[in-house]
N, C-alpha and C positions, 0 to 999 in steps of 0.2 A: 311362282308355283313350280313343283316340281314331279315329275311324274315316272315311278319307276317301274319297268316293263312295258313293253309298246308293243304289244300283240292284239288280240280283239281285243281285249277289254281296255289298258291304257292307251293305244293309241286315239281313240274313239273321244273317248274320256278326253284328254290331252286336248285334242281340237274344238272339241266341245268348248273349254274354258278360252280359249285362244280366240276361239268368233265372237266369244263374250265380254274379249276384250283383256281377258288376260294375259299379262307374261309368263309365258309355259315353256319350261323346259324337260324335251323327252330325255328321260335316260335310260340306257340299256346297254347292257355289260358284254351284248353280241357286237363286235364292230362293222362285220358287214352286213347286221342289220340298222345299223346305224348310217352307213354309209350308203345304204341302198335307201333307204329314208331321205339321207341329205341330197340326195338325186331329185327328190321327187316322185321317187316309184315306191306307191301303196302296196306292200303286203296284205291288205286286208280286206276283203272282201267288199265292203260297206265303204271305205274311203275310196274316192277316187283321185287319181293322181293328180289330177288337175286341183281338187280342193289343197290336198298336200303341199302344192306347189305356192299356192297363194298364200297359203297360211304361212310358211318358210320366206318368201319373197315379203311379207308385211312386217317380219322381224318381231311377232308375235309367238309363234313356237321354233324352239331352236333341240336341236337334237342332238345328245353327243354322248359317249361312253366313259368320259371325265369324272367319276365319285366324288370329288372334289366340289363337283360344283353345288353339294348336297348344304355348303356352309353356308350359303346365300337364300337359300330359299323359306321364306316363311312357310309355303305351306306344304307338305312331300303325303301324295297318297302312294302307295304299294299296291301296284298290280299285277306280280308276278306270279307266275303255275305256281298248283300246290299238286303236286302228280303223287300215287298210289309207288310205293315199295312193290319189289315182289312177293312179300309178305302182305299186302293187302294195307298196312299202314300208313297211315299221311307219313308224306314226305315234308318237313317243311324247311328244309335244305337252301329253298331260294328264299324263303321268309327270314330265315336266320343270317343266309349273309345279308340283305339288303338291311339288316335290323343293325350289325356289326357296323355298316359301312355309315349309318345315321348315324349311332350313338357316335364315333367319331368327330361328327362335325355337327351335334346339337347342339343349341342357344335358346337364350330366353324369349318367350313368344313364337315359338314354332308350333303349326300343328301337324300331326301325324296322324295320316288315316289309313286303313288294313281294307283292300277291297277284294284280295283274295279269300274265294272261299277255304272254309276251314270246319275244325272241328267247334263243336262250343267249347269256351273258355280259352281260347286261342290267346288273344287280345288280352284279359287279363290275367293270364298264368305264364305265357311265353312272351310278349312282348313290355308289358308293364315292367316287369324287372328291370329286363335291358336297358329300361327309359332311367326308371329311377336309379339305375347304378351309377348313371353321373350326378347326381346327387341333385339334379331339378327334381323339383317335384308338380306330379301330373295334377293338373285343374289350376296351377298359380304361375307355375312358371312357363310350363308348355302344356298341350291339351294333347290326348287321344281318345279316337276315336274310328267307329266300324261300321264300315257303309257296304252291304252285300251287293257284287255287279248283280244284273239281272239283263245283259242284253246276248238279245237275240239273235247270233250273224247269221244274215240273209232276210230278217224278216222288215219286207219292205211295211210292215201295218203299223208295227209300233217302235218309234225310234226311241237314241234316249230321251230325249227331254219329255216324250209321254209314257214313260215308263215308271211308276211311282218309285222314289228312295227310299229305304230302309235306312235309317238314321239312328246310332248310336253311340254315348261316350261313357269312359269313365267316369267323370264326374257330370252334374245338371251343367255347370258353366264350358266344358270340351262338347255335349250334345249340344248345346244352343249356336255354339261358336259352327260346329261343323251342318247345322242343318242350317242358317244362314247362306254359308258354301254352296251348300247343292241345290239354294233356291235361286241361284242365279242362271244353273245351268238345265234342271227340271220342273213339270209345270206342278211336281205333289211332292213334299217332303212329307215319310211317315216315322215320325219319333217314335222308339222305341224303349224302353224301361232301363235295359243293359247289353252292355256287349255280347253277352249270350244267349238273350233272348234274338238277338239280331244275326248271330252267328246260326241260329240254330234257324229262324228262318228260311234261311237259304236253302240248309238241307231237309227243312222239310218240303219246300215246293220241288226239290227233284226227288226225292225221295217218291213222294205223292206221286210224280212219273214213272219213277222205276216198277212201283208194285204195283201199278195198274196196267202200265206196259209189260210187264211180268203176269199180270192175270189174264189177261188177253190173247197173250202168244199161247199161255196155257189152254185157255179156249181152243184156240188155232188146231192146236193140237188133237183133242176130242174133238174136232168137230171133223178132221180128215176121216180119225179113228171112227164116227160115226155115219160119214157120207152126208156130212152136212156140207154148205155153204156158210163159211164164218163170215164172209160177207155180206151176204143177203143178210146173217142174222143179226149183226152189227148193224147195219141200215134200217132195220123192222126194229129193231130194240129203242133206235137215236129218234123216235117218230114221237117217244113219251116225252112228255113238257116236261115232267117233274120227277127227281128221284135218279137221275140218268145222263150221265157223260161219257160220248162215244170215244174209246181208245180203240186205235188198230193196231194188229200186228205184222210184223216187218223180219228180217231178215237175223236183228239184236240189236243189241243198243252200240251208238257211236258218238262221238262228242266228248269233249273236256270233261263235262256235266254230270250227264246222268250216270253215263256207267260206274263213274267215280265217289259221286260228293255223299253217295249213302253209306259208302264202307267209313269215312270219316265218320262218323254216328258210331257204325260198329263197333269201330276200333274204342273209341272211348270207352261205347257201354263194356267191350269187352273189360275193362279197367276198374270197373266197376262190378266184375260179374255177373253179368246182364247179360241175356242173349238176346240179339235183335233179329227173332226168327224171321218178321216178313220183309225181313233186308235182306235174306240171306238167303230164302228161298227164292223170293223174285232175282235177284241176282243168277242164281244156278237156271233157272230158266230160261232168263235170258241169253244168258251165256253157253247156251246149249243150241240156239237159234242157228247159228252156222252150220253146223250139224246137220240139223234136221231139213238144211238146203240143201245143203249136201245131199245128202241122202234122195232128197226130192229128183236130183237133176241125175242122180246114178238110174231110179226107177224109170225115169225120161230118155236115159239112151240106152238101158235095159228093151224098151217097147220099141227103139231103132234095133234092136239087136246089137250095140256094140257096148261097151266095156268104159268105164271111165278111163283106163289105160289107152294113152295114145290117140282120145278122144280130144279135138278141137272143141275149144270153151269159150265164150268170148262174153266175155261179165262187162254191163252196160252201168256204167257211175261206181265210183267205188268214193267218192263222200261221201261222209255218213248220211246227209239229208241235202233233199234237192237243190238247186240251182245257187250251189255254195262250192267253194275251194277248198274245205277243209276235212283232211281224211284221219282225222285224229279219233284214235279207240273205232276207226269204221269197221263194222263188219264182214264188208267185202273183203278187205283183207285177211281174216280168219278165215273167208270160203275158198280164198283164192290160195293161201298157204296149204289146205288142207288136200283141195285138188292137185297140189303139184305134188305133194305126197303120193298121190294114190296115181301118179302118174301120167296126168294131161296136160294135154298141150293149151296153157291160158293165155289168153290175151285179155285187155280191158279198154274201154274207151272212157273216157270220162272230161268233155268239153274244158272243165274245170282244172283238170292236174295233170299236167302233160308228162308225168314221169312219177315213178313208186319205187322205193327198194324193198321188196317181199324176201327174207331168208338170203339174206344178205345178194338177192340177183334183181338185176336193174330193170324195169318193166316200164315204157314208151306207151301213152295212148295211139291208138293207131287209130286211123279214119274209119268212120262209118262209113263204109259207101255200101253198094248192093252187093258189090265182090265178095266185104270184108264179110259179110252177113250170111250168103247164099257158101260162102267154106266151110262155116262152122259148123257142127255137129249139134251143139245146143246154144243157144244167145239167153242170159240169165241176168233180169232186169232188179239190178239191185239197189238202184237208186233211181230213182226216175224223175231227171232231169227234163223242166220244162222244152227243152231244143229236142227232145227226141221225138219222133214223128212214127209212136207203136203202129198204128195201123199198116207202114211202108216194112218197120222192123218185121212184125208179124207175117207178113206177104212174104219176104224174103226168106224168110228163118226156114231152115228144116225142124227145129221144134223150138220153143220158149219156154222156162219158167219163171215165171212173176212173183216175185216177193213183195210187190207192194200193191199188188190190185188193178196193176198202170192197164190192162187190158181190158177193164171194166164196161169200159162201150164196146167191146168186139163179144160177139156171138158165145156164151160162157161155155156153149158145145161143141167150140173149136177146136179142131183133132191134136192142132200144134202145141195147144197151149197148157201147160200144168200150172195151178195158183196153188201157192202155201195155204193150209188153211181149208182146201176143198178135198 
């Protein structure tokens, strides 16, 4: 088996089939992720080194950046990014080489599986071709087929093997072949009809995130406008058994995932001449969420009497979601770019990522201690990291604002503290 891309999703993947007893080989076209791999040092949140190292020392996963080695392998899933253009369009740039670099070295009885997310009809309008242009054909000679990832880095509740598969192939005999596959490795295979129906899954479970985390920040918003607590009324709301699933709002969206895998939808329906108005407006509001922190943290040291210019800023987690290493599409990022525009002095701590390049200048986590807390001007909790100890933060701070509610047990008529949303 062979495995291409070794980021959260392949690498994970990869070791999974490797405990199971598979011969797995990582590939990935980075070399000094490859060779930070061959060390034994995880990249990835969820793996720890020490697993890495076993798995490599058992001569059950082997890792290397060789395309070559693609001739050997029966079975090759694809897990490489599918990243947004500046036009808002799937990219599928890494799907197309790694599809070049298989067709290359296919044979009869391979299967090929696509587990990056994508648009529907991906699998068989863009890769089907490439398959059959060596003149195998798919369901007799070689099988494809489309298994959407679904894991969650950081979430220690559900791993992969209890996380149900989405299972689909071109033909009934490539769906049979690949849900066999993945009953080795999870405790639920769920077959689905086509590739597109399986494609289109994916994007509707973030989808279903986006527009409700898009309705919610909306809330946020009338409810400061109205002198509400969008807290309290989120808490009083989530009390109803039925009819009722509590979303909170946050600072915007961050992740591989959500911020991204809705415009794929778009773009299509765009193709179609379809508008996908509540992809499009939840998107603008979310995307507007830096801002309106912004904003928050200028009214905050407006009430010190000082000026975002030249004001110390010290922005606490800048991964997109808690006690994770991954600052891809974060937020924090957008509030911190925006701030340095407007002229302050930012710092950022964040347990998780010792170093950031914001506008092309290099940004070091620097220590929480009471020093780094009691300089600042304002401390603006935008990820709130289990290791942080608010109540000690709060005491120190000359003011706070909370984008995630993290001060929820402290006095909500604390002079220091401003919450989005209030």
């Amino acid at each position: 088996m062979l495995v291409i891309g070794l980021g959260y999703v392949g690498l994970p993947l990869a070791l999974a089939y490797a405990r199971s007893g598979f011969s797995v080989t990582g590939l990935d076209k980075s070399s000094l992720k490859v060779e930070t791999l061959q060390k034994g040092c995880s990249d990835v949140d969820d793996i720890s080194d020490q697993e890495l190292t076993d798995l490599i020392r058992s001569d059950l996963f082997v890792v290397t950046d060789e395309f070559s080695t693609l001739a050997d392998a029966d079975i090759i899933i694809i897990c490489v990014p599918t990243p947004l253009s500046k036009t808002k369009a799937p990219d599928l740039s890494f799907i197309l080489d790694a599809m070049d670099s298989i067709s290359k070295h296919l044979h009869k009885g391979q299967l090929i599986i696509l587990e990056s997310t994508t648009y529907p009809g991906t699998t068989d309008e863009v890769i089907r071709p490439k398959l059959e242009s060596t003149g195998l054909i798919i369901g007799k000679d070689i099988s494809l087929a489309y298994s959407p990832e679904r894991i969650d880095p950081g979430n220690k509740e559900f791993n992969l093997r209890e996380i149900p598969k989405i299972v689909a192939g071109i033909t009934p005999i490539c769906r049979e072949i690949a849900v066999i596959l993945y009953q080795q490795i999870v405790d639920k295979v769920v077959p689905v009809s086509t590739t597109r129906t399986a494609e289109m899954v994916k994007i509707l479970e973030n989808t279903f995130r986006s527009v409700n985390i898009g309705l919610i920040n909306e809330i946020a918003l009338i409810c400061d406008k109205l002198n509400i607590d969008v807290w309290e009324t989120i808490d009083a709301a989530a009390t109803k058994p039925f009819g009722y699933v509590p979303f909170y709002p946050g600072p915007g969206l961050g992740g591989h995932c959500i911020p991204i895998d809705p415009h794929y939808l778009s773009w299509k329906l765009m193709t179609l001449d379809y508008p996908a108005r509540f992809i499009t407006l939840a998107s603008e509001v979310n995307g507007n969420m830096p801002e309106y922190v912004v904003s928050k943290i200028t009214d905050t040291l407006n009430e010190l009497e000082l000026s975002v210019k030249n004001s110390k800023i010290l922005i606490l987690g800048i991964a997109y979601k808690a006690n994770i290493g991954d600052h891809r599409e974060s937020p924090a990022l957008d509030i911190i770019e925006s701030l340095i525009k407007k002229g302050a002095d930012v710092s950022y701590n964040d347990p998780y990522i010792s170093q950031v390049t914001i506008q092309d200048q290099l940004f070091e986590s620097v220590s929480l201690s009471e020093n780094t807390i009691r300089q600042s001007d304002c401390v603006v909790i935008v990820t709130n990291h289990g290791t942080y100890d608010i109540s000690e933060i709060v005491g120190h701070a000359q003011a706070v604002v909370d984008t995630r509610n993290a001060t929820k047990a402290i006095t909500h008529s604390h002079k220091k503290i401003t919450r989005i949303g209030v």
